[in-house]
LUMGU-252436 format. One record per residue (C-alpha): residue in three letters; x negated, y, z. Coordinates in pm, whole numbers. Each point is the difference from the previous one (the first is absolute). Layout:
REM residues N
@aa->Ala; xx->X; yy->Y; zz->Z
...
This chain:
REM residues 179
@aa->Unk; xx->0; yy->0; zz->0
@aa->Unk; xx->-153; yy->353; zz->-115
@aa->Unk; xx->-15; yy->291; zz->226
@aa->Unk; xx->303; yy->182; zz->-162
@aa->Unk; xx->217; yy->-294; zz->0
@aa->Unk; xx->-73; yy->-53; zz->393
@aa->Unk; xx->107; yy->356; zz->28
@aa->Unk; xx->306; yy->-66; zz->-185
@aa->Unk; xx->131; yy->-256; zz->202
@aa->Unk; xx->-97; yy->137; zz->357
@aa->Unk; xx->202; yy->344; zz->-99
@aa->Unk; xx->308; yy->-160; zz->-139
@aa->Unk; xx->-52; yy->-263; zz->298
@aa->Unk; xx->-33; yy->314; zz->277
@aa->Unk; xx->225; yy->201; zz->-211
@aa->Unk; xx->239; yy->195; zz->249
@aa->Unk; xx->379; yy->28; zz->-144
@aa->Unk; xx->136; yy->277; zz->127
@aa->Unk; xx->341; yy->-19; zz->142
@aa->Unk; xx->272; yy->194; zz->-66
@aa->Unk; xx->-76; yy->98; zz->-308
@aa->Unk; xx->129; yy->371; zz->-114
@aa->Unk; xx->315; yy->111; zz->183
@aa->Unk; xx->206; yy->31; zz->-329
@aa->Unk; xx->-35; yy->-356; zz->-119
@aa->Unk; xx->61; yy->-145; zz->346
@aa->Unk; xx->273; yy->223; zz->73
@aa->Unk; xx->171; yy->-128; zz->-319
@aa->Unk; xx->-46; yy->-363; zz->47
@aa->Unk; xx->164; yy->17; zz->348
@aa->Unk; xx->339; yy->167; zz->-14
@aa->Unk; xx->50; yy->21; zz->387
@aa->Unk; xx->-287; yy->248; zz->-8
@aa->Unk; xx->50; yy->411; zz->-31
@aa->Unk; xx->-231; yy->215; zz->-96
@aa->Unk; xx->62; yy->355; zz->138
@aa->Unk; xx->-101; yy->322; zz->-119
@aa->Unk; xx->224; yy->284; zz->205
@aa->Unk; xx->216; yy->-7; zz->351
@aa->Unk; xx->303; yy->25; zz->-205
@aa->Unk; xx->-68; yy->-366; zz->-107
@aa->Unk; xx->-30; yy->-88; zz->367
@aa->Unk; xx->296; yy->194; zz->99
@aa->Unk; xx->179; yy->-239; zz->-280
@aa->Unk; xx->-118; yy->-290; zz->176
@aa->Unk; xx->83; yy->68; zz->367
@aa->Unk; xx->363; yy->110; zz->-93
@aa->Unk; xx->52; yy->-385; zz->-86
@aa->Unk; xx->-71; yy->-78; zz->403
@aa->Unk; xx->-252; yy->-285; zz->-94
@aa->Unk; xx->-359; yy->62; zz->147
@aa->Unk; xx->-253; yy->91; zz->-197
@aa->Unk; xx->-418; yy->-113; zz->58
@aa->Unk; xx->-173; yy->274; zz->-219
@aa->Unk; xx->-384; yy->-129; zz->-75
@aa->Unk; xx->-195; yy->346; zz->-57
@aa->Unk; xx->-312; yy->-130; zz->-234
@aa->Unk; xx->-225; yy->159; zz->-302
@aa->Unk; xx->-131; yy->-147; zz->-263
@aa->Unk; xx->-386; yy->41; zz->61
@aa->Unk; xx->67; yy->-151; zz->363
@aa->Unk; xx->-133; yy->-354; zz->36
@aa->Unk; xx->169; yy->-98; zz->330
@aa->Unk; xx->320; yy->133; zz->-193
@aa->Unk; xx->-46; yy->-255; zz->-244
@aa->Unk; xx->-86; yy->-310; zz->196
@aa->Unk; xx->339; yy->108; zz->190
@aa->Unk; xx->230; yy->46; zz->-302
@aa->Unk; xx->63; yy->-377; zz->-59
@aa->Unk; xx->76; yy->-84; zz->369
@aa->Unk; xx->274; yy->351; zz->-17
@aa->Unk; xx->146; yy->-177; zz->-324
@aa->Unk; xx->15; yy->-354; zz->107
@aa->Unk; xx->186; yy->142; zz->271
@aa->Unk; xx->206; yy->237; zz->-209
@aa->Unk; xx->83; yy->-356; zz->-168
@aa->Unk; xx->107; yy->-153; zz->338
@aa->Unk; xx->161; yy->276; zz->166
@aa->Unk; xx->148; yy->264; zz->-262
@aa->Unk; xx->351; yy->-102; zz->-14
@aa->Unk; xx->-48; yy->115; zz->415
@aa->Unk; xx->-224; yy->289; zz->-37
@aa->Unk; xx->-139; yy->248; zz->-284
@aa->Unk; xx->-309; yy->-20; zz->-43
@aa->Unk; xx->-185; yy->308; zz->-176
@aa->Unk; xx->-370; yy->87; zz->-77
@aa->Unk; xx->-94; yy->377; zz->-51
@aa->Unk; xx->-297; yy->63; zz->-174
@aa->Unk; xx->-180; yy->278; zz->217
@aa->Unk; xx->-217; yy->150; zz->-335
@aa->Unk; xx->397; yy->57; zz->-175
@aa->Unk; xx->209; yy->89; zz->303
@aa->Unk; xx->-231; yy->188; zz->169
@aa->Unk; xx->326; yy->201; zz->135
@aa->Unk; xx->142; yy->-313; zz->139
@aa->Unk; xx->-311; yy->-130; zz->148
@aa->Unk; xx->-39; yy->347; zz->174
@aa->Unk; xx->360; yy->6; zz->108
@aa->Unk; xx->-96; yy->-316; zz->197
@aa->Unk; xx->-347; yy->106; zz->135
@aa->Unk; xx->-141; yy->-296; zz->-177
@aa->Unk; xx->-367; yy->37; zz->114
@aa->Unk; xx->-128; yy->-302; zz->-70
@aa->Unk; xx->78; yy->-271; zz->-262
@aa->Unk; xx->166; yy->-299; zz->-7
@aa->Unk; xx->238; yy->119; zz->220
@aa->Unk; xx->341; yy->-156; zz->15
@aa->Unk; xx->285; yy->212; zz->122
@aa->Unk; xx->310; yy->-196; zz->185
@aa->Unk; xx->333; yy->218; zz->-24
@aa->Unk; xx->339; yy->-58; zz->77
@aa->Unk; xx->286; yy->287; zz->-50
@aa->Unk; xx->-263; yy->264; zz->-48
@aa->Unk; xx->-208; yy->-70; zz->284
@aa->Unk; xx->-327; yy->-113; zz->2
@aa->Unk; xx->-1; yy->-320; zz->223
@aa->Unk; xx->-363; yy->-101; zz->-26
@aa->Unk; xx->-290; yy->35; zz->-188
@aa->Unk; xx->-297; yy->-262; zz->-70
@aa->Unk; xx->-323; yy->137; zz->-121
@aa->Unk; xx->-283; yy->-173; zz->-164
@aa->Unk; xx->7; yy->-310; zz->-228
@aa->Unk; xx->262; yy->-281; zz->28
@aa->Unk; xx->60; yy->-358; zz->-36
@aa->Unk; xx->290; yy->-151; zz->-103
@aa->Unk; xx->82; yy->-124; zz->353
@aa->Unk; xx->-54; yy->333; zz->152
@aa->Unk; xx->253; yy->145; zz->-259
@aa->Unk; xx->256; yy->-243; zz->40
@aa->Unk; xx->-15; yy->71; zz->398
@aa->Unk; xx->73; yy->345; zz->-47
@aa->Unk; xx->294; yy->-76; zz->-230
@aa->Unk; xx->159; yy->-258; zz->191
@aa->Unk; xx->-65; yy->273; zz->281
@aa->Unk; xx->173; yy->264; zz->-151
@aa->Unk; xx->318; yy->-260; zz->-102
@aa->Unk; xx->17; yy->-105; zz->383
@aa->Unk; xx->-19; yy->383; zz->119
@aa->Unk; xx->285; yy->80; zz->-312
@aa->Unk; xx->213; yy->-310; zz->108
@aa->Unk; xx->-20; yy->123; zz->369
@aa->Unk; xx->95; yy->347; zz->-94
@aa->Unk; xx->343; yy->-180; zz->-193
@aa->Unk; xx->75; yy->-221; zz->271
@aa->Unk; xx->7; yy->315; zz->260
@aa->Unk; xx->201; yy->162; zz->-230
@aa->Unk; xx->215; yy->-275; zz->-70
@aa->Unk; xx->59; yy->-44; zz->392
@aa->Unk; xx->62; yy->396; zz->49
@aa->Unk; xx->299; yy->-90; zz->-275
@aa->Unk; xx->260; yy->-181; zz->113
@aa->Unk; xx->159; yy->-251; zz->-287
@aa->Unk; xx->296; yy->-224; zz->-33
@aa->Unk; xx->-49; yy->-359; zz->-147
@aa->Unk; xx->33; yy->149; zz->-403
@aa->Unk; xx->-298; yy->226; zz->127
@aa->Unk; xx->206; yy->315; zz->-21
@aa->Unk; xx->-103; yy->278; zz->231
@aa->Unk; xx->250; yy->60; zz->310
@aa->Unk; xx->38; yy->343; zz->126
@aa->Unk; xx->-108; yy->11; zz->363
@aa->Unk; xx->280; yy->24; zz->276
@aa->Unk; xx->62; yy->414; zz->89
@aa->Unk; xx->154; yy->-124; zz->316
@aa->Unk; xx->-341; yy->59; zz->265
@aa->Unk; xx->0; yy->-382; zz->191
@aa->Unk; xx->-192; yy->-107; zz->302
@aa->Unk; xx->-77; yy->230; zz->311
@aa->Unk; xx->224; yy->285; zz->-171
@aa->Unk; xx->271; yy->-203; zz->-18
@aa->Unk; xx->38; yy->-117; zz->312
@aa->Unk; xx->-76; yy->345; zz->149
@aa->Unk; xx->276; yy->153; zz->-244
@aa->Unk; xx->225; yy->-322; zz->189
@aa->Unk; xx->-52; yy->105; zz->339
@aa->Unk; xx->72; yy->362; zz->-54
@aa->Unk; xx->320; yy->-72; zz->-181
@aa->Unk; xx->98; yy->-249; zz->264
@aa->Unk; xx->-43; yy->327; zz->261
């Protein structure tokens, strides 16, 4: 074997295949990811009261890139629950500012126009899907309170609460009625 053939085959053996690939191309092969350029986008996305993860990346960024297939694959397994969204920090430099984004990856965890967390640095797909299933759990727990705060009749309409007051009240409007 000759020099340049050895050199060949110990670059396309050590080759290093970067992941994630350009945001445009990924972000059209996987339809449960958004790309977002201005706040009016988000505002679009919170009015439909499903979370959103936002992952806050740039292009030249190399911890970006080993992130973006983890924030897909879990895009993939978790989209129908939550949107998830990528804004590229170099084109929505207003966005990124809007959020304080400092440092990048940064993933951005919001729920009815709050900001209900915030992981920085680079991610694995098990540390993304934690923070999604967290931010079902925390959405499911705000629904259930809700729910409970609602009172329902078996067909799930809404009952109007009593105006009579009950309890202590009552019984104190009793004895003075009784005098």
């Amino acid at each position: 074997m000759n020099m340049s053939s050895k050199s060949k085959a110990q670059k396309s053996r050590f080759k290093v295949k970067r992941p994630g690939g350009s945001s445009s191309s990924q972000l059209q092969s996987n339809s449960k990811l958004r790309d977002l350029h201005s706040s009016s986008e988000l505002d679009q996305l919170m009015r439909t009261g499903k979370p959103v993860i936002i992952d806050f990346w740039a292009e030249w960024c190399a911890p970006c890139k080993a992130t973006a297939p983890a924030f897909a694959a879990a895009a993939e397994q978790y989209g129908e629950q939550v949107h998830f969204c990528k804004v590229n920090t170099e084109k929505a430099q207003s966005l990124a500012r809007e959020f304080n984004i400092r440092s990048i990856p940064t993933l951005v965890m919001m729920h009815e126009g709050e900001v209900v967390d915030v992981h920085i640095g680079m991610s694995n797909q098990t540390t993304i899907e934690r923070l999604a299933k967290k931010l079902i759990a925390r959405v499911d727990k705000q629904q259930a309170k809700a729910a409970k705060d609602v009172p329902v009749d078996s067909e799930d309409n809404v009952v109007p609460l009593p105006t009579q007051p009950s309890g202590l009240l009552n019984k104190v409007k009793a004895l003075f009625a009784s005098m």
